[in-house]
N, C-alpha and C positions, 0 to 999 in steps of 0.2 A: 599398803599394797592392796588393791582391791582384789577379792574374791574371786576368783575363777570358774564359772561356769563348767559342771562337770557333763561328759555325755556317759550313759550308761552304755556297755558293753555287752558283747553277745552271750557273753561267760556270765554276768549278773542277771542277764535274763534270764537265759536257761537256769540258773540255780534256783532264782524266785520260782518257777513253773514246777522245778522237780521240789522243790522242798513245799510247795499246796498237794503235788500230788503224793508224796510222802505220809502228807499231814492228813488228809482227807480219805485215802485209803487205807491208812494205817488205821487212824480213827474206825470204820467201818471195818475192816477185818477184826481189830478187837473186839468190836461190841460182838458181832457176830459171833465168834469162838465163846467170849461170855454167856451167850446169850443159849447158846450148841451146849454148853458145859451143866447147865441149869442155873444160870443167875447165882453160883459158887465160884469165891475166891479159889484159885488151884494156884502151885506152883509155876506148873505151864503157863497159864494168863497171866500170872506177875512178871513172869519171865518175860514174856510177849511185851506186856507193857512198859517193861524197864529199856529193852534191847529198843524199841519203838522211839524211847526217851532220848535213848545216847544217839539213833539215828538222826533226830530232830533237833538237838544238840552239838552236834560235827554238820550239819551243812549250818548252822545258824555260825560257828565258829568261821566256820571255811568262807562265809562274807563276810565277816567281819575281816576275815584275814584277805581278801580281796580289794575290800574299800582303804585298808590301813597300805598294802602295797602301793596301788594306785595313787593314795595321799602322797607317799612320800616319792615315789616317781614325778609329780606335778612338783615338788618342792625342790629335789635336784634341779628339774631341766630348767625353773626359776631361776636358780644359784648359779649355772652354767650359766644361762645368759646375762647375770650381773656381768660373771666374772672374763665372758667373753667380751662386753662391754668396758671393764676396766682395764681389760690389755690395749684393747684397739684406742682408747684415749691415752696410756702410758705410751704407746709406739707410736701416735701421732704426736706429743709431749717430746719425744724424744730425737725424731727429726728436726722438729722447728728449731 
């Protein structure tokens, strides 16, 4: 069965957009508080940095859990048109 050309959707856009701006300002706000602290490790900046982590972490999950929905939606509607295709040959089969 050949490959399906996928189109991206307005929900994968928007995630890739917010999860650069996540990434890029996040980025910058830590250095910054780092930088505000005196170039010392603190609990606060680890904290920052870790909470920053799981942020970047859960949208990266949440497309992946996007692309695997989507997969398997394209694979139903697949299946569905086999299967809508083997009734209408069995009910043509069965008239004649």
């Amino acid at each position: 069965m050949p490959e399906q050309k996928r189109k991206t959707s307005d929900f994968q856009k928007l995630l890739l957009i917010v999860g650069f701006l996540v990434l890029i300002i996040g980025y910058f706000l830590i250095n910054k508080v780092f930088i505000f602290e005196g170039r010392i490790l603190s609990w606060g900046f680890l904290q920052a940095v870790f909470l920053w982590l799981l942020i970047v972490i859960f949208i990266v999950m949440l497309s992946i859990g996007e692309d695997i929905k989507e997969s398997i939606l394209l694979d139903q509607f697949d299946e569905l048109k086999g299967l809508r295709k083997d009734i209408n040959d069995f009910m043509r089969k069965k008239k004649s």
